[in-house]
N, C-alpha and C positions, 0 to 999 in steps of 0.2 A: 504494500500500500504506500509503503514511505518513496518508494524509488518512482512511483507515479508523478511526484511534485519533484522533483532531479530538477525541472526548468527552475523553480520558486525558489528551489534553496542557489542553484546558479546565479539567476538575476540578483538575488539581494546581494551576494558573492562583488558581483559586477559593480553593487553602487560605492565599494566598500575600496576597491583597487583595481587597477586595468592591467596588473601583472599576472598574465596567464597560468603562472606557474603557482603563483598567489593564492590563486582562485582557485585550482585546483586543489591545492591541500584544506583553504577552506571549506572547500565543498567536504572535501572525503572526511575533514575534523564533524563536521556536521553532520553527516550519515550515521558517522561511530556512532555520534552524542543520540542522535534520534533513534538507531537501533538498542541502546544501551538501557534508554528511556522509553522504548514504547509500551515495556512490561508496566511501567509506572503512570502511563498515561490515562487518565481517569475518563475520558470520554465526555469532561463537563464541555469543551470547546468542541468545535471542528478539526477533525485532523489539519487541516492545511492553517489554519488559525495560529493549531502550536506549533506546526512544520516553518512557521513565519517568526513565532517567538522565539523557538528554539534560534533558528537561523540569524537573526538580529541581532539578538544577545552575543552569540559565539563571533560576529564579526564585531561588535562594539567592544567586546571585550578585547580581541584580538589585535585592534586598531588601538586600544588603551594600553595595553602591553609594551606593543611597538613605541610606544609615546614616550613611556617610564624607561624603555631600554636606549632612547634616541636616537632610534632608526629612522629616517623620512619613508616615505613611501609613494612616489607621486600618483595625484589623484585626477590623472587627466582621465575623460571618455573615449580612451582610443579604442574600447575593447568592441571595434566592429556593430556599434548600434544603430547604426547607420551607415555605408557606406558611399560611396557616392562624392558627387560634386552638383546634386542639385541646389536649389532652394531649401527642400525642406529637410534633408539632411544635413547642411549648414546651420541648420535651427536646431536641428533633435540634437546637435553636435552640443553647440552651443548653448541647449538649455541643460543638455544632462554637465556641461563644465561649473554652470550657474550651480547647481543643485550640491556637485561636488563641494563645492568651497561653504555649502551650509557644515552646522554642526551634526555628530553620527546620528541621536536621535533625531533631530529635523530631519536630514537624509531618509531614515527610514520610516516616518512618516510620508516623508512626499512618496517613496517607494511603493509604499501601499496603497496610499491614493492612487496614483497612477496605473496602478494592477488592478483598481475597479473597487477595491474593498471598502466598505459603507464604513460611516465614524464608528459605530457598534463595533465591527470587526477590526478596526485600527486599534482602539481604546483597547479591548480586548488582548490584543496582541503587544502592546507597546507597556501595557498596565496604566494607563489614565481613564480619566474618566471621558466621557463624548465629551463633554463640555468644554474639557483641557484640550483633547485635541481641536475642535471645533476652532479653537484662538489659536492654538499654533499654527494651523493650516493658514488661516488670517495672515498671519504674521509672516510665514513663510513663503505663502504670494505676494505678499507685499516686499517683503526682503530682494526676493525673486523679479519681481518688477525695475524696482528700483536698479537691481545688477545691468539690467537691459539697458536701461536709461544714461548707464555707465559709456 
């Protein structure tokens, strides 16, 4: 069932670092953690709800590690989400750059947003309340905005 969401736990992967090889061991750290866990998973959420918190957590923390150890890590959007030389690849480019330079939890906030998931299932995932998230997301378009206007 876990290896069905392989994209969800990828993409979050994706918003976290564009080093291929990066991504890779985050991913496979996160399989462990989700196979190790699913004997403990209580069935109150949606599987892909905790396949999201799990996956979130393990990059925020991963990316906090890094931090304490004084690694950089660049956080450009090269990892192929777009390719091309249109218009709107030049946008998707440049909004997922926008997005990088927020902080991890805003990042995986707009993540989920972006993936379709209602404030419920954000809130749920991130541990806020709708209401919290509701003003971050505010906040984060506006941030967001503002980068543009840059």
């Amino acid at each position: 069932m876990i290896l069905e969401h392989k994209s969800t736990i990828y993409m979050v992967c994706c918003m976290f670092t564009d080093d291929r090889e990066e991504i890779k061991d985050l991913s496979q750290d996160i399989l462990v953690k989700l196979w190790k866990g699913y004997g403990s998973f209580a069935g109150r959420s949606d599987i892909k709800t905790w396949i999201y918190r799990v996956s979130l957590n393990h990059c925020i923390d991963a990316r906090a590690k890094q931090k304490r150890r004084g690694e950089k890590v660049p956080l450009t959007p090269e990892v192929d989400v777009v390719s091309g030389t249109s218009d709107k690849a030049l946008q998707t480019r440049q909004l997922y750059s926008r997005i990088n330079s927020l902080g991890l939890v805003d990042r995986g906030i707009v993540l989920l947003w972006l993936e379709g998931l209602s404030y419920d299932e954000i809130a749920d995932i991130v541990g806020m309340t709708v209401g919290n998230v509701s003003v971050r997301l505010m906040r984060i378009k506006e941030q967001l905005k503002n980068k543009s206007n840059k």
